[in-house]
N, CA, C and O atoms as a CHARMM CRD file, in Angstrom:
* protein
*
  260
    1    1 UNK  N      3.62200 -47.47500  24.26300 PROA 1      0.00000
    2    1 UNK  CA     4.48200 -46.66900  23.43200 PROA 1      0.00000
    3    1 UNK  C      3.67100 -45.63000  22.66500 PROA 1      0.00000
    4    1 UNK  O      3.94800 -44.43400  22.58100 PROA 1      0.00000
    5    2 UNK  N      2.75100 -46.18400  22.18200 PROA 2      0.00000
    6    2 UNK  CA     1.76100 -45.03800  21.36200 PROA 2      0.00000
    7    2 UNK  C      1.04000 -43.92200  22.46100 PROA 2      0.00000
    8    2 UNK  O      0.51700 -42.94800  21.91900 PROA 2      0.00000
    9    3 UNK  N      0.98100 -43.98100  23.77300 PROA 3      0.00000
   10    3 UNK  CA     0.53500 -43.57700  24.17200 PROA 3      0.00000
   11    3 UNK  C      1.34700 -42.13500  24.77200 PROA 3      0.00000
   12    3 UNK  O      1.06000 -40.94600  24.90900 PROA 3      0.00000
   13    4 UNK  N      2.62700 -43.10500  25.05300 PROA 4      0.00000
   14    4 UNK  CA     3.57000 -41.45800  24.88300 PROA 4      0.00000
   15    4 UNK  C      3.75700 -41.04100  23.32300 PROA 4      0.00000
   16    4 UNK  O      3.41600 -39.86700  23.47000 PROA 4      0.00000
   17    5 UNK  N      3.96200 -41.11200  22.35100 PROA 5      0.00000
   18    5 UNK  CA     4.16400 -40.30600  21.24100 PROA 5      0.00000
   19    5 UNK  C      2.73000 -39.77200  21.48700 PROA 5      0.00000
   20    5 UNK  O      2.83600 -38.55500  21.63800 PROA 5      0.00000
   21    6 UNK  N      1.71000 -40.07200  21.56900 PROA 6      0.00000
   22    6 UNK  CA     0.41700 -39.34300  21.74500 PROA 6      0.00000
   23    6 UNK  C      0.47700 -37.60700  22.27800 PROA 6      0.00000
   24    6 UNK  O      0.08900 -36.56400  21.75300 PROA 6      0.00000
   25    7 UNK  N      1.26900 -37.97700  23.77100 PROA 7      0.00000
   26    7 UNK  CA     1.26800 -37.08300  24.43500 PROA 7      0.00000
   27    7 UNK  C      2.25500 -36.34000  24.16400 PROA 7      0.00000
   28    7 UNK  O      2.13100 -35.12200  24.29700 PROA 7      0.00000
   29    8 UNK  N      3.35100 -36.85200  23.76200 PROA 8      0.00000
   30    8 UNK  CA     4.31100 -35.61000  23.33300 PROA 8      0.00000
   31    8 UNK  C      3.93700 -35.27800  22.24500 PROA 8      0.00000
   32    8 UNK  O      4.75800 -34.36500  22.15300 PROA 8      0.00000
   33    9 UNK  N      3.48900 -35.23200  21.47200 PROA 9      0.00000
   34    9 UNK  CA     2.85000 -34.86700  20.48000 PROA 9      0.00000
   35    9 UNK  C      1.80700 -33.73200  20.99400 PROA 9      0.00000
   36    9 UNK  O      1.93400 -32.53900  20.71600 PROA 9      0.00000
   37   10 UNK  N      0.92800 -34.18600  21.65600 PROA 10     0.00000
   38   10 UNK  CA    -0.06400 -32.80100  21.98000 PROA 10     0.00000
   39   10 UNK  C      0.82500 -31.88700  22.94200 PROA 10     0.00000
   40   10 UNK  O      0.46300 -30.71500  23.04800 PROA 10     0.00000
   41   11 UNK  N      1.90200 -32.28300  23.62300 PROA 11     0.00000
   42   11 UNK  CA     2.71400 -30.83000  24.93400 PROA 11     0.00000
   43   11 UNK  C      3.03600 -30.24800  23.68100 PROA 11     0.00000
   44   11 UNK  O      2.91000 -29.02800  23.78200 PROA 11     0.00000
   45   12 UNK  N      3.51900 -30.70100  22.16200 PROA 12     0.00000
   46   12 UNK  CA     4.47500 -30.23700  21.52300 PROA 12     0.00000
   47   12 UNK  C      3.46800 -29.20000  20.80500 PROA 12     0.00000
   48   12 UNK  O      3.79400 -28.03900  21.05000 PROA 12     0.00000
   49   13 UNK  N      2.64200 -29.28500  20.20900 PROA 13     0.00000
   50   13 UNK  CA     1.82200 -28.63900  19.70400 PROA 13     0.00000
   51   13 UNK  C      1.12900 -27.50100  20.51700 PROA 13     0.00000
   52   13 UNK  O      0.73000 -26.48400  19.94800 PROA 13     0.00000
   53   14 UNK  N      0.96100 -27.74400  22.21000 PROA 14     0.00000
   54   14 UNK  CA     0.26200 -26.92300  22.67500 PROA 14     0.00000
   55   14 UNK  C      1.00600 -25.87300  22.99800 PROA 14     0.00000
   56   14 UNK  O      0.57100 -24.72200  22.95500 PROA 14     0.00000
   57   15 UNK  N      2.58000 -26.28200  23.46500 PROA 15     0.00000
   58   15 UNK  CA     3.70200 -25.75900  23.68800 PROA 15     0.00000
   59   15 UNK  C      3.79900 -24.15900  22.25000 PROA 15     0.00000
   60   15 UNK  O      3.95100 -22.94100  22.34000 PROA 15     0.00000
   61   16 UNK  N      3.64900 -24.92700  21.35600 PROA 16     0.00000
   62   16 UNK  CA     3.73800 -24.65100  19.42000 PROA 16     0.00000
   63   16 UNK  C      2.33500 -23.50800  19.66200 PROA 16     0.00000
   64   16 UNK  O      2.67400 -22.33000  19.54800 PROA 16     0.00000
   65   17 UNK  N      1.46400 -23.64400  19.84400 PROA 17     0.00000
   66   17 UNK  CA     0.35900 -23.07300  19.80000 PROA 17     0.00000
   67   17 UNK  C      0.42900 -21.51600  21.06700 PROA 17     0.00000
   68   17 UNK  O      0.08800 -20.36800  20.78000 PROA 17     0.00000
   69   18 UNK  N      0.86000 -21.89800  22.14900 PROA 18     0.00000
   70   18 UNK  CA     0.96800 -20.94400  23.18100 PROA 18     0.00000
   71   18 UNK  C      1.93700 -19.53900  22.78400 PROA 18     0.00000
   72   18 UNK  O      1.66300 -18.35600  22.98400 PROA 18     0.00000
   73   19 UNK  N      2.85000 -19.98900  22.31200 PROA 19     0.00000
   74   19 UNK  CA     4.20700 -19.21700  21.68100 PROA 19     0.00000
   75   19 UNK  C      4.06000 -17.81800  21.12000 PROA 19     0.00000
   76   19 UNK  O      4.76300 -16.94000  21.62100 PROA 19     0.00000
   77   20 UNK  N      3.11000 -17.46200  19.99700 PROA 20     0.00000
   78   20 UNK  CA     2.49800 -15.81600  19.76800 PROA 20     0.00000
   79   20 UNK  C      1.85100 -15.41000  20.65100 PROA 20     0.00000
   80   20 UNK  O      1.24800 -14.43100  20.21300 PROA 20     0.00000
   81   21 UNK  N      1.52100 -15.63000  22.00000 PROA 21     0.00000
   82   21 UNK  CA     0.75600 -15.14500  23.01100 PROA 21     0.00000
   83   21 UNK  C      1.81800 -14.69400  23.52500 PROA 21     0.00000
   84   21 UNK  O      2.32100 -13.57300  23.44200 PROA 21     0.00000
   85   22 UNK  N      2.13100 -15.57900  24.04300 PROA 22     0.00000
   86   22 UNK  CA     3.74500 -14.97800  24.88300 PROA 22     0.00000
   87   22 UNK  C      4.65900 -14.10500  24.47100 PROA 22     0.00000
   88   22 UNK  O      5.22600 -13.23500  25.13100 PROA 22     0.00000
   89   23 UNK  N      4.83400 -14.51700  22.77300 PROA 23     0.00000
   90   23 UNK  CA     5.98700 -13.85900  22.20200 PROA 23     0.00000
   91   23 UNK  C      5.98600 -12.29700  22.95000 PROA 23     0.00000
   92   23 UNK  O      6.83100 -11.69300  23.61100 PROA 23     0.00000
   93   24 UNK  N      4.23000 -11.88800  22.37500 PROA 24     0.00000
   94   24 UNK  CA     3.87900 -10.32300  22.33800 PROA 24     0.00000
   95   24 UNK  C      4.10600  -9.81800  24.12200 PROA 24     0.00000
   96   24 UNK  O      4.38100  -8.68700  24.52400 PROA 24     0.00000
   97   25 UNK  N      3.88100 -11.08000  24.95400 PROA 25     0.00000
   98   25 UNK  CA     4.33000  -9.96200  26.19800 PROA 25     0.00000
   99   25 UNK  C      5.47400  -9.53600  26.50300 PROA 25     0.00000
  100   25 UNK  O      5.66900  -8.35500  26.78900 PROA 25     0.00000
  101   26 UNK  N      6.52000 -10.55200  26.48400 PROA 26     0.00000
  102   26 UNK  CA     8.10500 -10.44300  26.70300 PROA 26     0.00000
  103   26 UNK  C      8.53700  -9.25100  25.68200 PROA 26     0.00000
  104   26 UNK  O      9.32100  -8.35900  26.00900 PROA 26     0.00000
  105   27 UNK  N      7.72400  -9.38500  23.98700 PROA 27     0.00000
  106   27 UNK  CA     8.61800  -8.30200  23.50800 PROA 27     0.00000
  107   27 UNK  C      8.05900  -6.96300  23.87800 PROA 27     0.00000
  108   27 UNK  O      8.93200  -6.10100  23.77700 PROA 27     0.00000
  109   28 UNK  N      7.00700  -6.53700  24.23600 PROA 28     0.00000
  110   28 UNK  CA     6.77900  -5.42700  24.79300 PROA 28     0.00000
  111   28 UNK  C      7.62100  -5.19000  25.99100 PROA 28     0.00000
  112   28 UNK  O      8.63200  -4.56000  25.68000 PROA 28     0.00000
  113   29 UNK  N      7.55100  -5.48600  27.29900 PROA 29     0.00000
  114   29 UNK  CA     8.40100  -5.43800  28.25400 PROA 29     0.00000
  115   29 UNK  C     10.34200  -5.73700  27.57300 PROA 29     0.00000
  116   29 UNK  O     11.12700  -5.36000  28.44400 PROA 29     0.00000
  117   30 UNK  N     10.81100  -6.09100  26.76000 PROA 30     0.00000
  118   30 UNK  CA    11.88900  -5.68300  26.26500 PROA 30     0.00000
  119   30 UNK  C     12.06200  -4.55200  25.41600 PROA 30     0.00000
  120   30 UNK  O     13.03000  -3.82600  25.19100 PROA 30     0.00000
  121   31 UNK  N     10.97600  -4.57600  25.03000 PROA 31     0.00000
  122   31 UNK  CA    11.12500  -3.04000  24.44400 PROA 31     0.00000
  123   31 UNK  C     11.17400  -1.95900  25.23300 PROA 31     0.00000
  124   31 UNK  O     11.95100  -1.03500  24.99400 PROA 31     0.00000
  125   32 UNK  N     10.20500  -1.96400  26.43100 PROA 32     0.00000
  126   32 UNK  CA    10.26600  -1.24900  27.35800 PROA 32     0.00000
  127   32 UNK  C     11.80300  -0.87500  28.36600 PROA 32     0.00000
  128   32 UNK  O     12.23300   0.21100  28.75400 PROA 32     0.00000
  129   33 UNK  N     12.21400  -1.95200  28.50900 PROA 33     0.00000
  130   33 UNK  CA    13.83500  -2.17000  28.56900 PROA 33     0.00000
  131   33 UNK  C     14.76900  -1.64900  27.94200 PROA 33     0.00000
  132   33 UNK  O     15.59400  -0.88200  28.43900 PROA 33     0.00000
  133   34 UNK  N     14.73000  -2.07300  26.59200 PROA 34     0.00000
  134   34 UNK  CA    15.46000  -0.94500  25.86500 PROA 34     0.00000
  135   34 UNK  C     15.72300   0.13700  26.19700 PROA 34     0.00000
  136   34 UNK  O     16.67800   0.73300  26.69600 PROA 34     0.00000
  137   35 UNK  N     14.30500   0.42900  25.70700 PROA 35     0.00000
  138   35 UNK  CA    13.98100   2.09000  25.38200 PROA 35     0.00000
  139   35 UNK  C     14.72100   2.82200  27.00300 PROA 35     0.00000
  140   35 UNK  O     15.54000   3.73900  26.95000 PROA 35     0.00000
  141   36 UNK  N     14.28700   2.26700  28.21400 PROA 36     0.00000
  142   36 UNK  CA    14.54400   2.70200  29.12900 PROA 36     0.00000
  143   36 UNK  C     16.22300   2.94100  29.45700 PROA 36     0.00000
  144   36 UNK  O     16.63500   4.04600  29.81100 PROA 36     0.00000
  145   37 UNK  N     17.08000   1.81800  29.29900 PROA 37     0.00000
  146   37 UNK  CA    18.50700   1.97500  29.11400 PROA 37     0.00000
  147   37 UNK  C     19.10500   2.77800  28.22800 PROA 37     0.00000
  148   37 UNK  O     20.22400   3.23300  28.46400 PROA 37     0.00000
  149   38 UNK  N     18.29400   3.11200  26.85400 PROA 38     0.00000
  150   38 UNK  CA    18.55800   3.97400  26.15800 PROA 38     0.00000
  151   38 UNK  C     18.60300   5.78800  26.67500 PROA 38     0.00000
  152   38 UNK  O     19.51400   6.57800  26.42700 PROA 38     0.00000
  153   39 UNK  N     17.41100   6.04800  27.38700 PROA 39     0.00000
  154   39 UNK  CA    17.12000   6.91300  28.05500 PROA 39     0.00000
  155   39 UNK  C     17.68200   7.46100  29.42600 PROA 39     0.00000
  156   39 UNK  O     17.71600   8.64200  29.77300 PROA 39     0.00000
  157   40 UNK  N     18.14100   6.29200  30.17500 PROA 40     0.00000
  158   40 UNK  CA    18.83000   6.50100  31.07700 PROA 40     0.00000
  159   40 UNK  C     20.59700   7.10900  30.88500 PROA 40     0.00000
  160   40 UNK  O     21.14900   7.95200  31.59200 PROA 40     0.00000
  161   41 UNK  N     21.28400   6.23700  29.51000 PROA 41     0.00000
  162   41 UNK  CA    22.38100   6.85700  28.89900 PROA 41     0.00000
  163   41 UNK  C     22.47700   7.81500  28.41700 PROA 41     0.00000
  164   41 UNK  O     23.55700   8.17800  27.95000 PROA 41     0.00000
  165   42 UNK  N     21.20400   8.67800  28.35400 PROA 42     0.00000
  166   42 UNK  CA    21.28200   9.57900  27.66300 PROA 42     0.00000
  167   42 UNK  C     21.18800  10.50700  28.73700 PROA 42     0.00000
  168   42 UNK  O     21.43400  11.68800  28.49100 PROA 42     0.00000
  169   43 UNK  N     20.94100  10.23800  29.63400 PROA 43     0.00000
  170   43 UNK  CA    20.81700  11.37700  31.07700 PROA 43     0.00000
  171   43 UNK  C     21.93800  10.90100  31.60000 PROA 43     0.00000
  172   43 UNK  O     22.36800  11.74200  32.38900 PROA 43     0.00000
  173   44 UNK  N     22.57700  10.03200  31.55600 PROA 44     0.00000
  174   44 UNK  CA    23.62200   9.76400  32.47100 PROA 44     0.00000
  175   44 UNK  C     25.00300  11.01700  31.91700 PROA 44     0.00000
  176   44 UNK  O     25.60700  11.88600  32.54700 PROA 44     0.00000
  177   45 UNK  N     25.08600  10.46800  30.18600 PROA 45     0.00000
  178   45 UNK  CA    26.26300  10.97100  29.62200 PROA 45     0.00000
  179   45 UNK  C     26.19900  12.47200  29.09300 PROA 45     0.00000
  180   45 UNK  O     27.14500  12.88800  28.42300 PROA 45     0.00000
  181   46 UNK  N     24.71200  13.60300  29.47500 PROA 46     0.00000
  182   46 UNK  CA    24.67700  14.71300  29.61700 PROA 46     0.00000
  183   46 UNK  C     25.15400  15.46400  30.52900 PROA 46     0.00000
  184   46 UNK  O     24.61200  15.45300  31.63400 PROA 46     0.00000
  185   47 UNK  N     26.45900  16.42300  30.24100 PROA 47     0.00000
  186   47 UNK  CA    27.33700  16.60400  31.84600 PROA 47     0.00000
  187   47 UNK  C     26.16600  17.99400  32.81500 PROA 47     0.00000
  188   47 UNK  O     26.26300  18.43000  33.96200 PROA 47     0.00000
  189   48 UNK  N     25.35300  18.25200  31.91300 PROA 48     0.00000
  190   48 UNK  CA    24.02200  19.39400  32.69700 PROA 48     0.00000
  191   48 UNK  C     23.08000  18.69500  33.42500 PROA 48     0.00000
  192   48 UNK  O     22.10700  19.27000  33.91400 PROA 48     0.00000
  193   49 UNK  N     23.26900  17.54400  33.53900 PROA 49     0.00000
  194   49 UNK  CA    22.06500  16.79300  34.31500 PROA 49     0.00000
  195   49 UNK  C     22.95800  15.90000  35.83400 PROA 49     0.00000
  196   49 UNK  O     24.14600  15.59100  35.93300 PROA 49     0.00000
  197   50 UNK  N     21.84400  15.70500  36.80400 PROA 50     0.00000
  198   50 UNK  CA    22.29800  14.49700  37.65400 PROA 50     0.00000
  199   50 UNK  C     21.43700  13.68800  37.25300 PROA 50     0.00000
  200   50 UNK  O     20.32600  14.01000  36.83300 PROA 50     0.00000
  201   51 UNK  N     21.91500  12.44300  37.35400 PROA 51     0.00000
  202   51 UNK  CA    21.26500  10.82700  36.28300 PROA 51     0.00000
  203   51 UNK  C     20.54600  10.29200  37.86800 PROA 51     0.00000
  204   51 UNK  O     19.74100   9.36600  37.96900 PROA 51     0.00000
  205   52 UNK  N     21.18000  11.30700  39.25700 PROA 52     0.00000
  206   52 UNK  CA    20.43700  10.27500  40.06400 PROA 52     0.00000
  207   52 UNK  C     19.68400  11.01500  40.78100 PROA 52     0.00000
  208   52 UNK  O     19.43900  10.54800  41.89400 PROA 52     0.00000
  209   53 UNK  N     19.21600  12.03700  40.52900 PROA 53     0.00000
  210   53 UNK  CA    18.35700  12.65100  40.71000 PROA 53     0.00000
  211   53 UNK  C     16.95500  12.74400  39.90000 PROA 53     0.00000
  212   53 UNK  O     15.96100  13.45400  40.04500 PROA 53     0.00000
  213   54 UNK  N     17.30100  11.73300  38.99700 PROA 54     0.00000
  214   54 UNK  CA    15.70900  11.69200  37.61900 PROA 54     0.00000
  215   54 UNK  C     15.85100  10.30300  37.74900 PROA 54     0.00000
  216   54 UNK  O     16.85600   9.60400  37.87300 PROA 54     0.00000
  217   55 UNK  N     14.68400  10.04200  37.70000 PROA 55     0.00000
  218   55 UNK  CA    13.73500   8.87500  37.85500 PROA 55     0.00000
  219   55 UNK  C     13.03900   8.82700  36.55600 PROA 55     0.00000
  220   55 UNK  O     12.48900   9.65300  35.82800 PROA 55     0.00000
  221   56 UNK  N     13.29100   7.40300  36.52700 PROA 56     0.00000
  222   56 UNK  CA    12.75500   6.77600  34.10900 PROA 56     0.00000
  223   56 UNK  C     12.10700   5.90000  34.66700 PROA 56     0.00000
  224   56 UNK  O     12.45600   4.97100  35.39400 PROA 56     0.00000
  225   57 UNK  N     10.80100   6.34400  34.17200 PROA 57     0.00000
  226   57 UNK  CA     9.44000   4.62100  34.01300 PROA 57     0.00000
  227   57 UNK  C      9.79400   4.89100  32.51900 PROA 57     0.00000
  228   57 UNK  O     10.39600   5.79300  31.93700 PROA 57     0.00000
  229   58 UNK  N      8.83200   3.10700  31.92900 PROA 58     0.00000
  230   58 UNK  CA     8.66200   3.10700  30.64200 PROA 58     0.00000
  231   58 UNK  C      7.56400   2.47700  30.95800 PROA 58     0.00000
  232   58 UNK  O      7.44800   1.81900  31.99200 PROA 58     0.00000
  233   59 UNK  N      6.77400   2.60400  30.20100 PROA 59     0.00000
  234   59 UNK  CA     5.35800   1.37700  30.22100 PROA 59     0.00000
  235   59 UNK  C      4.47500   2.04100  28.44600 PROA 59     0.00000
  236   59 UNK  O      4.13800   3.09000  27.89700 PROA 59     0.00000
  237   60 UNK  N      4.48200   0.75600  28.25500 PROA 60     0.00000
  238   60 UNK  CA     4.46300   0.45100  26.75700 PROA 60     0.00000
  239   60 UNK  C      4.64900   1.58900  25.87200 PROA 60     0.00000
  240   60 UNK  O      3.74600   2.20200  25.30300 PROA 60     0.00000
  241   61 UNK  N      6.11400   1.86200  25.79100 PROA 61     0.00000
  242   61 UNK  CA     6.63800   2.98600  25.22200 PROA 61     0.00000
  243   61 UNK  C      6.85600   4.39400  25.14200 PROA 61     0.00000
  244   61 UNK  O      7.26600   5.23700  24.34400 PROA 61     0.00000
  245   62 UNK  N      6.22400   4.25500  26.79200 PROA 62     0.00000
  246   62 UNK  CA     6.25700   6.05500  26.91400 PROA 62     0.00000
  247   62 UNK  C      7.11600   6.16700  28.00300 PROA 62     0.00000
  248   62 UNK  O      7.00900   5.35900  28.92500 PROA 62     0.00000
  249   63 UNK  N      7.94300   7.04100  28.03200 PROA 63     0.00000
  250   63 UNK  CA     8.84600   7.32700  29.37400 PROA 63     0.00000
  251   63 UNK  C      8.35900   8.57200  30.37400 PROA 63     0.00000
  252   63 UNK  O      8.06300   9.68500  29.93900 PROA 63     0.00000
  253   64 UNK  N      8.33400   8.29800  31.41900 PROA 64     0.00000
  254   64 UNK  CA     8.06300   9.30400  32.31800 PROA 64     0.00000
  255   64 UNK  C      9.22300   9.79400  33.55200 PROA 64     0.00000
  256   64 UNK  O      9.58600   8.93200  34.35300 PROA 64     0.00000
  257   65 UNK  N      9.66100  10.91100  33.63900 PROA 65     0.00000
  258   65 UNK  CA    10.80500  11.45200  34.08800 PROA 65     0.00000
  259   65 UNK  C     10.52900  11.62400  35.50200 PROA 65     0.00000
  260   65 UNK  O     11.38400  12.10900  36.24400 PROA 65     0.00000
């Protein structure tokens, strides 16, 4: 018995410990997301543009057309 509370105890902590590493990749790449859907609505709902004729990268916050 002690030997599992042992171990869940350390997944739980390492689990606990891993978490600001990760946080920072997912929220960059959602930001990148964002920003990109944001950008794309904004070419879509301009009636002077074709939305499928322009091509949107994002990579860590810069958009390229």
């Amino acid at each position: 018995m002690t030997i599992k509370k042992t171990l869940i105890t350390s997944l739980t902590l390492g689990a606990l410990a891993s978490t600001p590493v990760l946080a920072d990749s997912w929220q960059g790449k959602t930001k990148d997301a964002w920003l990109d859907g944001k950008v794309e609505t904004a070419i879509m709902l301009n009636g002077e543009l074709n939305n499928f004729d322009i091509d949107t990268d994002v990579d860590q916050g810069k958009v390229t057309l």
